[in-house]
N, CA, C and O of each residue as an XYZ file, in Angstrom:
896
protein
N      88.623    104.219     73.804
C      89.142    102.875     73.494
C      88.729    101.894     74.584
O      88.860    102.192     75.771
N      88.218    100.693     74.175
C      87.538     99.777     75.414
C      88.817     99.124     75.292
O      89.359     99.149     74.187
N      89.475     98.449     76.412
C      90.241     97.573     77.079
C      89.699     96.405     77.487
O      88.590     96.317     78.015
N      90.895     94.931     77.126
C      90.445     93.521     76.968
C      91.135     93.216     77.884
O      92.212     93.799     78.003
N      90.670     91.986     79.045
C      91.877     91.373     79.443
C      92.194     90.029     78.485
O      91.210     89.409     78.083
N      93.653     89.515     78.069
C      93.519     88.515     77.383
C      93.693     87.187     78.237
O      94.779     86.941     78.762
N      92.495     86.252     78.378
C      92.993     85.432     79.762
C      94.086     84.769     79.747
O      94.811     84.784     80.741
N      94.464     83.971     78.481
C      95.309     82.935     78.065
C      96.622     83.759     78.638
O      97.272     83.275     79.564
N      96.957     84.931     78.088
C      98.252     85.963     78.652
C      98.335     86.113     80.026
O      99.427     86.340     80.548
N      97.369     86.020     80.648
C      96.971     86.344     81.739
C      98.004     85.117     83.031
O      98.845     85.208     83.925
N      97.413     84.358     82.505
C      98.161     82.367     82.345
C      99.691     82.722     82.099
O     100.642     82.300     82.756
N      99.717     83.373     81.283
C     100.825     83.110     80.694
C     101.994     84.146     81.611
O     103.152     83.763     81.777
N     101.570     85.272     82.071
C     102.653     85.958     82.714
C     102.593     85.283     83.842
O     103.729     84.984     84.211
N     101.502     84.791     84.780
C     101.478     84.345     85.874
C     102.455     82.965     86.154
O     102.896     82.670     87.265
N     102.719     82.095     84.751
C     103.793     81.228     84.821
C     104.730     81.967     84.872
O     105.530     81.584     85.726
N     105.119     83.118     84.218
C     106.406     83.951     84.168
C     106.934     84.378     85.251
O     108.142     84.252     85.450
N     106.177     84.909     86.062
C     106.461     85.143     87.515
C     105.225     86.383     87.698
O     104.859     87.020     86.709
N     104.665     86.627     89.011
C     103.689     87.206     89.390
C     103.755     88.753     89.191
O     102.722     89.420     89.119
N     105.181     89.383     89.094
C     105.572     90.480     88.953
C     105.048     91.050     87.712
O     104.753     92.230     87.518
N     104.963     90.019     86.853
C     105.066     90.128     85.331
C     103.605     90.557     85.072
O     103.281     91.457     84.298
N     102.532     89.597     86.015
C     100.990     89.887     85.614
C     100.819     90.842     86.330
O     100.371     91.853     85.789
N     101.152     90.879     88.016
C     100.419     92.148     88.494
C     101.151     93.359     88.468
O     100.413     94.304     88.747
N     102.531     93.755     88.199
C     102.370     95.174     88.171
C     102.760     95.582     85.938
O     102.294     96.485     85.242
N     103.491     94.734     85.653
C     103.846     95.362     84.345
C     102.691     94.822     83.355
O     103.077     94.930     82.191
N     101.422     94.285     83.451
C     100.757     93.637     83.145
C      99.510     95.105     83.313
O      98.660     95.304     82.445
N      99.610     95.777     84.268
C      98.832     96.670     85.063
C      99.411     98.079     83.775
O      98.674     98.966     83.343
N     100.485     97.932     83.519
C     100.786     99.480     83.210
C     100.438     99.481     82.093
O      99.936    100.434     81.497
N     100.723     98.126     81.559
C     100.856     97.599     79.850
C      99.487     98.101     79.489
O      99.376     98.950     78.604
N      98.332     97.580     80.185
C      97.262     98.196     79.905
C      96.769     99.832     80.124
O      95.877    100.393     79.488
N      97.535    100.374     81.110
C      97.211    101.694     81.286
C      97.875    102.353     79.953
O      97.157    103.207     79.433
N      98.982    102.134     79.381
C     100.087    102.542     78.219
C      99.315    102.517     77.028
O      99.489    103.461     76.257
N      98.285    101.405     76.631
C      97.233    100.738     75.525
C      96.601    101.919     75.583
O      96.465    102.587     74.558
N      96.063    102.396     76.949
C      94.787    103.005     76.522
C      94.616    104.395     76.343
O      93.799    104.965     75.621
N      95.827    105.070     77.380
C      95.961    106.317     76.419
C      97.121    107.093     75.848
O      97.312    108.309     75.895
N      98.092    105.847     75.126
C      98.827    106.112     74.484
C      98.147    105.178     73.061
O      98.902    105.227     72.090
N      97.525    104.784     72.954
C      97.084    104.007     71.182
C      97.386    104.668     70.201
O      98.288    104.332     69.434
N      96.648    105.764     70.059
C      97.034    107.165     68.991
C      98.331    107.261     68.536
O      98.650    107.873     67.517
N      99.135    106.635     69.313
C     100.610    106.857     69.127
C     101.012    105.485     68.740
O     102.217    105.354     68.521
N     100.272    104.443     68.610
C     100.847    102.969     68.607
C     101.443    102.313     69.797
O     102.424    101.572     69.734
N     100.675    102.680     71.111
C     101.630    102.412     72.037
C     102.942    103.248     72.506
O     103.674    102.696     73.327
N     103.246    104.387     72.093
C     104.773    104.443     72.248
C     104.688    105.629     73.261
O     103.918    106.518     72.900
N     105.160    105.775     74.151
C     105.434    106.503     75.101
C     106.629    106.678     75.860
O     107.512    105.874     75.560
N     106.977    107.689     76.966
C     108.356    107.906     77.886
C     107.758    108.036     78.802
O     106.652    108.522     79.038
N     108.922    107.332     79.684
C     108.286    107.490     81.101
C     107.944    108.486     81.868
O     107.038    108.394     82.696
N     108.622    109.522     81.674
C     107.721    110.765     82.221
C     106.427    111.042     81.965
O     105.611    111.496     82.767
N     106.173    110.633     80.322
C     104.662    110.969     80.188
C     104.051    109.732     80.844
O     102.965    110.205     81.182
N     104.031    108.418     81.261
C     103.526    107.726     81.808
C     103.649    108.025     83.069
O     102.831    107.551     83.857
N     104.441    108.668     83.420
C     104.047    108.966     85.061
C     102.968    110.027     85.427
O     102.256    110.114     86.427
N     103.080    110.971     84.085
C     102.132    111.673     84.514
C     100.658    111.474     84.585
O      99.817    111.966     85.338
N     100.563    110.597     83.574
C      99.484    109.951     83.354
C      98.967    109.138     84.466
O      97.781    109.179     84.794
N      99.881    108.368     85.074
C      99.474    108.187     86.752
C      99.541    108.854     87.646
O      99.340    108.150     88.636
N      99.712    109.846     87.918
C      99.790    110.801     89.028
C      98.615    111.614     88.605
O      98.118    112.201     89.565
N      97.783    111.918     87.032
C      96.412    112.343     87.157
C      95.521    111.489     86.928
O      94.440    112.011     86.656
N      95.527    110.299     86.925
C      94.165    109.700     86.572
C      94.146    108.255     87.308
O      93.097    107.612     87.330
N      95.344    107.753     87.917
C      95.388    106.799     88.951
C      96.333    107.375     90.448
O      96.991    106.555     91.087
N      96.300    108.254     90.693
C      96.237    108.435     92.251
C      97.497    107.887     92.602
O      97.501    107.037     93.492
N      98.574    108.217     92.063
C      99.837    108.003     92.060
C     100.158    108.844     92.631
O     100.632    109.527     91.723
N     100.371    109.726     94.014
C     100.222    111.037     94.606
C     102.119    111.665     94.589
O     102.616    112.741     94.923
N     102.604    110.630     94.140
C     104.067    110.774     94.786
C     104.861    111.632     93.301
O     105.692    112.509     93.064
N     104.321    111.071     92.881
C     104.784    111.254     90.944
C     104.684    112.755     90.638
O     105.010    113.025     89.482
N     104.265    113.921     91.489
C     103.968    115.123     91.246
C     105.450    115.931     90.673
O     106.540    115.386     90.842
N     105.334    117.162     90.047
C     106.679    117.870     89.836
C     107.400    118.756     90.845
O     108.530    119.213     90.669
N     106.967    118.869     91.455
C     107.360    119.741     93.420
C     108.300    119.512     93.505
O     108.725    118.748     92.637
N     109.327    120.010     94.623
C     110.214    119.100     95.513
C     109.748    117.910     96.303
O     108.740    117.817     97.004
N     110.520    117.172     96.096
C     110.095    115.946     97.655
C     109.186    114.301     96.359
O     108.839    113.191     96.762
N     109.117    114.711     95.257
C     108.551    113.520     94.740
C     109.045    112.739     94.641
O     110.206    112.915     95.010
N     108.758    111.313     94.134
C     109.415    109.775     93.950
C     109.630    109.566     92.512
O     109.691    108.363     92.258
N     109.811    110.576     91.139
C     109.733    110.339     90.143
C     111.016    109.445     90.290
O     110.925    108.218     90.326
N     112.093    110.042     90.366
C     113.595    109.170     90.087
C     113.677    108.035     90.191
O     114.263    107.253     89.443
N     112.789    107.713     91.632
C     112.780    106.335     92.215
C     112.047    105.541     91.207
O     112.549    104.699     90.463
N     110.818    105.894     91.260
C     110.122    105.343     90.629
C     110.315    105.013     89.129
O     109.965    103.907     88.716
N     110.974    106.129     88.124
C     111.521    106.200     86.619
C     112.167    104.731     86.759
O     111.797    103.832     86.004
N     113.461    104.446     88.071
C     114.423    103.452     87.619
C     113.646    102.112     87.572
O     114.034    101.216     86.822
N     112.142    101.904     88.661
C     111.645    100.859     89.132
C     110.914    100.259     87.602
O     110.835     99.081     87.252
N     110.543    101.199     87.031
C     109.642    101.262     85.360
C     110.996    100.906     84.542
O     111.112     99.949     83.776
N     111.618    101.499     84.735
C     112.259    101.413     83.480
C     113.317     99.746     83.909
O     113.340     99.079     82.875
N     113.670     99.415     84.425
C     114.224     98.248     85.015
C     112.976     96.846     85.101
O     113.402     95.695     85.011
N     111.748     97.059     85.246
C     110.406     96.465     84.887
C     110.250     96.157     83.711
O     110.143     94.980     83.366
N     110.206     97.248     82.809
C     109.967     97.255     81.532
C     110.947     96.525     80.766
O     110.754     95.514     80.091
N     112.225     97.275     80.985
C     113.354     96.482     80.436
C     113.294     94.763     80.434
O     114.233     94.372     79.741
N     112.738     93.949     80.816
C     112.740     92.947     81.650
C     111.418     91.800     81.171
O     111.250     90.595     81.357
N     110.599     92.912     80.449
C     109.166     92.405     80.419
C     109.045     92.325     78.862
O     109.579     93.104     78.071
N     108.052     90.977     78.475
C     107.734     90.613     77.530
C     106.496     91.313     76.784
O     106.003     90.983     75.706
N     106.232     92.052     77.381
C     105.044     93.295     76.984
C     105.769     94.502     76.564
O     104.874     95.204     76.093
N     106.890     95.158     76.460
C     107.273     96.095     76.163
C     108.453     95.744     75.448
O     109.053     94.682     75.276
N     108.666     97.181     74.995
C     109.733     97.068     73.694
C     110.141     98.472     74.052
O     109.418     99.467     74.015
N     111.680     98.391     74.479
C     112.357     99.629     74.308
C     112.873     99.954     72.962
O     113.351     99.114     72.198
N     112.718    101.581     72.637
C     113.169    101.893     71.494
C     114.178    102.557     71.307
O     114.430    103.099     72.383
N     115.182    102.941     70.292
C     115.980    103.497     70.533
C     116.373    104.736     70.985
O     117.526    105.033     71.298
N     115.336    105.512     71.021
C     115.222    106.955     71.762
C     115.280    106.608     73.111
O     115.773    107.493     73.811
N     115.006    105.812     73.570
C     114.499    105.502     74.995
C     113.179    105.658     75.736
O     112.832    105.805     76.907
N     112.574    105.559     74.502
C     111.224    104.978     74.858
C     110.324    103.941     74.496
O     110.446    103.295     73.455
N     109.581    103.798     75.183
C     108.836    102.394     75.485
C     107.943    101.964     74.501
O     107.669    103.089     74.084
N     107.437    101.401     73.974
C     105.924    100.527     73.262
C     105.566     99.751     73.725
O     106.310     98.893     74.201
N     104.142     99.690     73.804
C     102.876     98.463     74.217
C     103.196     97.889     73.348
O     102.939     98.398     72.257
N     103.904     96.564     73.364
C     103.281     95.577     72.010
C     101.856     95.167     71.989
O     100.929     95.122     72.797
N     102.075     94.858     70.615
C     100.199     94.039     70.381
C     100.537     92.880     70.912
O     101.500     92.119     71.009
N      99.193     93.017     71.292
C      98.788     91.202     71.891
C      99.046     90.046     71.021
O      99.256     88.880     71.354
N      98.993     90.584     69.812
C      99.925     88.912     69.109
C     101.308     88.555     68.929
O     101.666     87.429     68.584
N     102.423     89.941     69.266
C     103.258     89.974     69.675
C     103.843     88.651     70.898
O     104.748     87.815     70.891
N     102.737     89.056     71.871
C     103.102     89.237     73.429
C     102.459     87.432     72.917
O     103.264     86.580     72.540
N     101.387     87.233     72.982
C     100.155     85.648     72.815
C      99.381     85.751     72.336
O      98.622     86.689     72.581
N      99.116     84.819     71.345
C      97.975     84.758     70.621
C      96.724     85.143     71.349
O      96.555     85.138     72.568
N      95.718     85.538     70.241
C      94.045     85.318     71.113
C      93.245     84.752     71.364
O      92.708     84.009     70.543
N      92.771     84.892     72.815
C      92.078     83.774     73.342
C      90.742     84.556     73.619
O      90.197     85.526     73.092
N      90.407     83.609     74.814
C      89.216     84.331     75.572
C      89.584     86.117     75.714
O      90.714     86.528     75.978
N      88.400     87.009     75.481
C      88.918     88.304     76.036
C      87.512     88.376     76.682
O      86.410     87.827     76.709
N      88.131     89.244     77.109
C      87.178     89.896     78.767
C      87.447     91.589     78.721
O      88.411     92.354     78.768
N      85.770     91.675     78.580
C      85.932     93.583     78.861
C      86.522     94.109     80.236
O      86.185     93.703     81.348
N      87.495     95.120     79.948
C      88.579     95.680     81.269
C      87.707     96.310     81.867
O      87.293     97.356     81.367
N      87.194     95.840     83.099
C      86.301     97.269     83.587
C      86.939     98.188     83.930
O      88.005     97.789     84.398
N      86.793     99.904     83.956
C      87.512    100.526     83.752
C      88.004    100.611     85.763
O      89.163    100.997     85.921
N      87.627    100.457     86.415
C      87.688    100.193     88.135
C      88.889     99.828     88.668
O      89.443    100.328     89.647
N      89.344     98.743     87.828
C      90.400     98.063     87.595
C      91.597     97.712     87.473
O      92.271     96.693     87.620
N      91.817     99.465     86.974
C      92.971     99.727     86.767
C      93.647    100.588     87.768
O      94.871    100.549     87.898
N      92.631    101.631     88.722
C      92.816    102.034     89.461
C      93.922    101.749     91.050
O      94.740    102.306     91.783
N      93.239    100.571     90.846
C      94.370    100.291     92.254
C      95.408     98.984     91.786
O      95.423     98.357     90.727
N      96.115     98.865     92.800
C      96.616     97.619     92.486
C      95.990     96.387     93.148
O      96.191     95.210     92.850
N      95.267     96.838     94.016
C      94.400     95.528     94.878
C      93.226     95.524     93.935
O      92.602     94.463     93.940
N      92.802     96.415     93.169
C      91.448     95.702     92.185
C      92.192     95.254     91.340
O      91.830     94.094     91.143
N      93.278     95.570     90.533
C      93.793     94.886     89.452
C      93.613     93.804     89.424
O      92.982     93.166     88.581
N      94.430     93.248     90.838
C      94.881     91.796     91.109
C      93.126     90.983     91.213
O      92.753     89.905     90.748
N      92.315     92.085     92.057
C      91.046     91.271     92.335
C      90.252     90.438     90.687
O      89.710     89.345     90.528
N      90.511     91.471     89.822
C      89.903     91.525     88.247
C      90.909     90.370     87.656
O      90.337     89.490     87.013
N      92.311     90.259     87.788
C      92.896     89.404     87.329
C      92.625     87.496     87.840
O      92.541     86.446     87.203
N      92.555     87.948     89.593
C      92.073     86.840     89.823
C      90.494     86.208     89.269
O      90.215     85.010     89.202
N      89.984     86.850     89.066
C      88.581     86.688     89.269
C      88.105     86.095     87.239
O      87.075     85.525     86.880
N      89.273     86.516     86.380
C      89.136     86.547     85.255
C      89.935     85.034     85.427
O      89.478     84.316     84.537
N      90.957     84.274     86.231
C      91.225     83.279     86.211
C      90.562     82.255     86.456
O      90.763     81.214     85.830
N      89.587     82.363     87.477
C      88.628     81.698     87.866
C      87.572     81.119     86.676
O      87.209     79.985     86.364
N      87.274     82.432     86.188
C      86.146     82.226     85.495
C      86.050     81.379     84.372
O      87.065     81.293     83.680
N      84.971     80.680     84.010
C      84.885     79.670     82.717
C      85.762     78.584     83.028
O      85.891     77.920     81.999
N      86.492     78.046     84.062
C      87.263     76.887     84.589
C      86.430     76.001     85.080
O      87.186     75.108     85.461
N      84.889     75.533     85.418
C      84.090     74.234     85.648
C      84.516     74.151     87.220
O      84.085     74.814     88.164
N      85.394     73.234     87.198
C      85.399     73.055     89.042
C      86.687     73.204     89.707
O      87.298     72.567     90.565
N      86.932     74.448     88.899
C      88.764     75.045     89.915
C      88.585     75.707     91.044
O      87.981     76.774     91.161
N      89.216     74.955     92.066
C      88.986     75.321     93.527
C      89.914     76.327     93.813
O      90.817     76.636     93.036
N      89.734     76.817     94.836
C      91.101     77.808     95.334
C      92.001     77.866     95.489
O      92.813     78.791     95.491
N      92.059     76.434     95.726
C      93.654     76.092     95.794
C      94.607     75.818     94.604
O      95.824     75.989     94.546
N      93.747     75.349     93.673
C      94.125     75.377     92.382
C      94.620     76.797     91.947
O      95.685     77.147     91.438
N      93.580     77.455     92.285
C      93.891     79.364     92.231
C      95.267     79.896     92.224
O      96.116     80.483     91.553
N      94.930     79.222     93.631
C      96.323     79.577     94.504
C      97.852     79.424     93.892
O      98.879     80.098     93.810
N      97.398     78.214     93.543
C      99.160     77.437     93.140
C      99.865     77.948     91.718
O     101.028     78.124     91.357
N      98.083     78.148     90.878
C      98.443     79.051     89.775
C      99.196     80.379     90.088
O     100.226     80.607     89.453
N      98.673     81.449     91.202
C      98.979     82.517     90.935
C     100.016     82.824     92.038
O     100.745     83.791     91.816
N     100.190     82.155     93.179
C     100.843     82.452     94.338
C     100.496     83.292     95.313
O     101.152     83.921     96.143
N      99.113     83.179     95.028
C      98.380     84.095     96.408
C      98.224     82.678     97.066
O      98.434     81.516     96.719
N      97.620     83.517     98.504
C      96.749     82.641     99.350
C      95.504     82.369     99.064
O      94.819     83.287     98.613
N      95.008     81.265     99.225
C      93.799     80.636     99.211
C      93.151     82.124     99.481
O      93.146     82.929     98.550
N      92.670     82.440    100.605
C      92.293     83.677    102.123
C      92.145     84.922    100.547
O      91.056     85.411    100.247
N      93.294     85.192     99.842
C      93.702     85.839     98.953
C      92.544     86.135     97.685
O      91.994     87.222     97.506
N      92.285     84.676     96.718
C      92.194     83.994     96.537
C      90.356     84.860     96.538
O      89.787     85.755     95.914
N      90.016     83.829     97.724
C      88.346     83.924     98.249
C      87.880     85.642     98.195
O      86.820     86.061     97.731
N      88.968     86.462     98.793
C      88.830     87.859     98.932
C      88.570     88.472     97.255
O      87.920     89.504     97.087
N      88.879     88.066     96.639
C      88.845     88.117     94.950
C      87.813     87.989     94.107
O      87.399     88.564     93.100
N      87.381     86.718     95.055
C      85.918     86.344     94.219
C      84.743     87.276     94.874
O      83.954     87.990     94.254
N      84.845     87.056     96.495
C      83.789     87.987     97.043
C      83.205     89.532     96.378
O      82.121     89.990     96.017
N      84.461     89.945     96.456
C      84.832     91.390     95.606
C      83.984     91.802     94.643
O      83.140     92.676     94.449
N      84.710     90.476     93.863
C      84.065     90.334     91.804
C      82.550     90.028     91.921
O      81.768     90.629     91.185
N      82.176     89.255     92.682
C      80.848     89.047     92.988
C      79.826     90.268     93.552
O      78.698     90.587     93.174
N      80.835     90.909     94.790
C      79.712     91.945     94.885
C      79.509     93.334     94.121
O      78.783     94.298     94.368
N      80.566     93.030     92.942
C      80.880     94.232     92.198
C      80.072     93.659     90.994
O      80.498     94.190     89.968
N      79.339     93.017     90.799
C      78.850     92.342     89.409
C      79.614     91.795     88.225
O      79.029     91.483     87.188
N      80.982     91.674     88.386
C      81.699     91.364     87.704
C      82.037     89.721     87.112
O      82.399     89.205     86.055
N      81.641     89.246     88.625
C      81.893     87.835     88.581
C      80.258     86.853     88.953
O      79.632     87.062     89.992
N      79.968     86.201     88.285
C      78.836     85.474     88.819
C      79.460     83.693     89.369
O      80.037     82.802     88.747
N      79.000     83.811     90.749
C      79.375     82.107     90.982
C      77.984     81.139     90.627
O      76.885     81.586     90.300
N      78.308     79.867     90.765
C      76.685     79.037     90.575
C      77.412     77.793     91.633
O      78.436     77.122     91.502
N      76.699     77.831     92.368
C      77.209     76.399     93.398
C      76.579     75.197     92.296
O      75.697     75.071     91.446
N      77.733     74.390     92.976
C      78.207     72.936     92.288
C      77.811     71.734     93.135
O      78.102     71.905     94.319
N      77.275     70.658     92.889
C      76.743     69.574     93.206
C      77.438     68.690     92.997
O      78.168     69.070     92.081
N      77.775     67.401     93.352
C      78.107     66.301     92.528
C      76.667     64.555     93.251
O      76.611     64.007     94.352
N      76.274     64.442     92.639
C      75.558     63.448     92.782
C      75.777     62.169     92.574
O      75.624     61.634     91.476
N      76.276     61.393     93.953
C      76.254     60.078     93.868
C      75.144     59.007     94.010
O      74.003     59.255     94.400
N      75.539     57.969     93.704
C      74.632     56.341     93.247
C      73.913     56.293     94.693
O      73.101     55.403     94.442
N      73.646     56.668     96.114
C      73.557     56.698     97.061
C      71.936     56.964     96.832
O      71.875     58.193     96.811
N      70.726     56.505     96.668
C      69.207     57.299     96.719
C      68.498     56.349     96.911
O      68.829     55.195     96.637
N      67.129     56.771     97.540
C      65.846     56.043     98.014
C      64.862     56.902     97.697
O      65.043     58.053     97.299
N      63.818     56.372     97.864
C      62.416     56.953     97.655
C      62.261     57.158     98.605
O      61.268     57.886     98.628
N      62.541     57.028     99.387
C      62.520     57.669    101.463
C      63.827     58.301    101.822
O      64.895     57.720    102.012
N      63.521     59.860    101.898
C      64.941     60.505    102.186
C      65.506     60.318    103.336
O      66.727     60.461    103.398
N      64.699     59.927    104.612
C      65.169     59.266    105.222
C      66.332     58.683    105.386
O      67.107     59.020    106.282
N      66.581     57.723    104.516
C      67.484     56.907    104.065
C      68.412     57.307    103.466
O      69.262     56.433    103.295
N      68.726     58.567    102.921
C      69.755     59.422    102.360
C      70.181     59.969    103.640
O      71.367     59.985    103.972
N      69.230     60.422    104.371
C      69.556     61.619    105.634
C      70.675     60.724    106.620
O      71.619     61.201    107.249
N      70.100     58.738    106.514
C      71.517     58.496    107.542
C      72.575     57.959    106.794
O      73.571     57.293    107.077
N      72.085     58.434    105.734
C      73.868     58.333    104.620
C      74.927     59.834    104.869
O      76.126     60.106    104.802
N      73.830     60.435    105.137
C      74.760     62.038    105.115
C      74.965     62.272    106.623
O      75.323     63.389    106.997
N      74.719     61.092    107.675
C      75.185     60.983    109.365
C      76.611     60.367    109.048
O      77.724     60.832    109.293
N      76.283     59.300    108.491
C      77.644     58.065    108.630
C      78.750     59.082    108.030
O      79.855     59.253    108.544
N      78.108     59.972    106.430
C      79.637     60.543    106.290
C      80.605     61.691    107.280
O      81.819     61.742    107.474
N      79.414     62.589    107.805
C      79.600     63.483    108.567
C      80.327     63.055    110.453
O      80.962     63.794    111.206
N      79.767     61.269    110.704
C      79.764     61.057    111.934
C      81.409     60.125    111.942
O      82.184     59.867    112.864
N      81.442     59.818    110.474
C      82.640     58.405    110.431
C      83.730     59.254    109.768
O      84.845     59.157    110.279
N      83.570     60.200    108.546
C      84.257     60.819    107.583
C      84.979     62.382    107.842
O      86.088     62.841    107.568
N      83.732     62.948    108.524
C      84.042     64.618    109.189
C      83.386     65.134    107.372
O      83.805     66.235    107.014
N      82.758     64.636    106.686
C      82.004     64.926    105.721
C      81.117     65.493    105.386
O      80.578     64.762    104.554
N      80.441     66.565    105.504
C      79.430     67.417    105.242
C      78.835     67.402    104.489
O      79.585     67.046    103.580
N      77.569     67.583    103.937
C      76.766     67.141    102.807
C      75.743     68.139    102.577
O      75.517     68.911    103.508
N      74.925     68.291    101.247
C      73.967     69.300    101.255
C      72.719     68.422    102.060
O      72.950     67.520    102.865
N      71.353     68.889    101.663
C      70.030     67.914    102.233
C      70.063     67.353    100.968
O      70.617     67.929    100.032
N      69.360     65.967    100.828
C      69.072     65.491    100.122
C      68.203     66.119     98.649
O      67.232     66.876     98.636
N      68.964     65.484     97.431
C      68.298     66.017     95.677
C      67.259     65.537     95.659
O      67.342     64.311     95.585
N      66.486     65.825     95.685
C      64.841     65.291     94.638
C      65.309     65.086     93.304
O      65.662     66.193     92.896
N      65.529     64.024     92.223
C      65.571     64.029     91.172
C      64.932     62.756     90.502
O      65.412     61.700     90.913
N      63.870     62.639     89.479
C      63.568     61.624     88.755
C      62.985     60.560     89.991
O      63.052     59.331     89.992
N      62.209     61.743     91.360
C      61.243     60.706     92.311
C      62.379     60.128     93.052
O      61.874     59.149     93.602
N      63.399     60.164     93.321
C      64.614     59.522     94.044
C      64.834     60.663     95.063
O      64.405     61.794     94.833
N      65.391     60.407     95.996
C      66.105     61.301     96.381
C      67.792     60.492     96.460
O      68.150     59.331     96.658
N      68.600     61.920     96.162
C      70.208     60.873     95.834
C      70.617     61.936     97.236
O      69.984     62.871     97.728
N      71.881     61.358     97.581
C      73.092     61.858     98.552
C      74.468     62.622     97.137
O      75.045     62.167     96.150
N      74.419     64.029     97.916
C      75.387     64.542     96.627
C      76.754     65.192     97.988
O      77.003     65.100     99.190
N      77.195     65.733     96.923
C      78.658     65.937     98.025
C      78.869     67.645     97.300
O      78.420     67.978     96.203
N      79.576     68.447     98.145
C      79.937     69.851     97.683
C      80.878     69.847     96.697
O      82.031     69.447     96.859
N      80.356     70.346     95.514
C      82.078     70.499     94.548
C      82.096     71.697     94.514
O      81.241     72.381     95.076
N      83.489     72.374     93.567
C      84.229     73.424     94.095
C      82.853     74.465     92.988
O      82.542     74.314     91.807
N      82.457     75.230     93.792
C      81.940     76.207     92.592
C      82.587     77.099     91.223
O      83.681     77.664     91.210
N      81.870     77.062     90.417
C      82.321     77.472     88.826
C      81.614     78.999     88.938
O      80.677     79.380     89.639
N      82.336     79.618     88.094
C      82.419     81.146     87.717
C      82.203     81.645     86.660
O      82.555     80.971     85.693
N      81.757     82.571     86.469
C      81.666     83.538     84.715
C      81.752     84.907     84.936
O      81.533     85.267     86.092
N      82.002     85.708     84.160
C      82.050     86.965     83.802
C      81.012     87.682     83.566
O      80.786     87.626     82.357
N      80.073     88.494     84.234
C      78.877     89.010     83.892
C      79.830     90.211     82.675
O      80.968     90.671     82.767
N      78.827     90.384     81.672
C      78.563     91.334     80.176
C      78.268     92.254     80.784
O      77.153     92.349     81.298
N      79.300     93.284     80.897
C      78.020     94.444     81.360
C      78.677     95.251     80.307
O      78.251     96.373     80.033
């Protein structure tokens, strides 16, 4: 079964509170993918086990000395709570469908990497927020999701060097140009010397050269 992220939902738990996207947001999808056969429906024991063999949940084992208990009340008090699940009357859980939970929007293939930790989750979640937004800066990021900026940047780097995320630097080009760049070059002194303004070198465009300014770079999702 291939796994989607849905972005719009994505949005949507992150208004809900952050808890909501990064950890019950995290299971909701682990629950999809190998509980489907069943419609979603599972108990938490079998979901624990299911993390303790295939996501490195080391604590979840049946021995003496494990964290199941702890952990059962932390799920089941999560779940209870969350707009992605549906307790049943046995006392067990269901994935709702995504039209349940929000309509469909943009989807994005889950890479399967992803699910593994909780620091890639968040990296894949951030990085799926970013993407297809034109000129959303980090801070914008930020305020959306309640990371740090620092947070934020660590996300994209990640997605980028993992092929996941492609950036394209952003330009903005102002009325500022001569046919002698020269003349751009002590436009991009005055901003840097009067403003604390930084600038790229001067555009060649249409035999002009213009003075442009840094905008926030835009993102996409590489297909793989």
């Amino acid at each position: 079964m291939e796994l989607y992220f849905n972005k719009q939902l994505i949005s949507t738990l992150y208004r809900t509170n952050r808890h909501e996207a990064e950890f019950n947001y995290r299971y909701y999808l682990i629950a999809k993918l190998h509980f489907h056969r069943r419609s979603g429906i599972f108990s938490i024991n079998e979901l624990m086990d299911i993390l303790y063999t295939n996501y490195n949940h080391k604590t979840l084992h049946h021995n003496p000395g494990n964290n199941r208990a702890k952990f059962r009340k932390r799920l089941q008090a999560s779940f209870n709570a969350s707009m992605l699940f549906e307790r049943l009357q046995d006392g067990r859980y269901k994935a709702k469908t995504e039209k349940r939970c929000f309509r469909y929007s943009q989807r994005i293939k889950t890479p399967p990497e992803a699910l593994k930790s909780k620091r890639a989750f968040i990296d894949a979640l951030i990085c799926v927020i970013m993407a297809g937004n034109g000129f959303k800066s980090y801070n914008q990021a930020a305020e959306q999701t309640g990371y740090t900026t620092s947070r934020i940047q660590y996300a994209v780097r990640r997605g980028s060097a993992a092929g996941f995320l492609e950036k394209t630097n952003n330009l903005i080009m102002t009325d500022v140009s001569a046919a002698d760049k020269r003349e751009v070059e002590q436009a991009r002194r005055f901003f840097a010397r009067i403003h604390g303004i930084f600038t790229p070198g001067p555009l060649r465009y249409k035999g002009q050269y213009h003075l442009c300014f840094y905008a926030p770079n835009s993102y996409s999702i590489v297909d793989r």
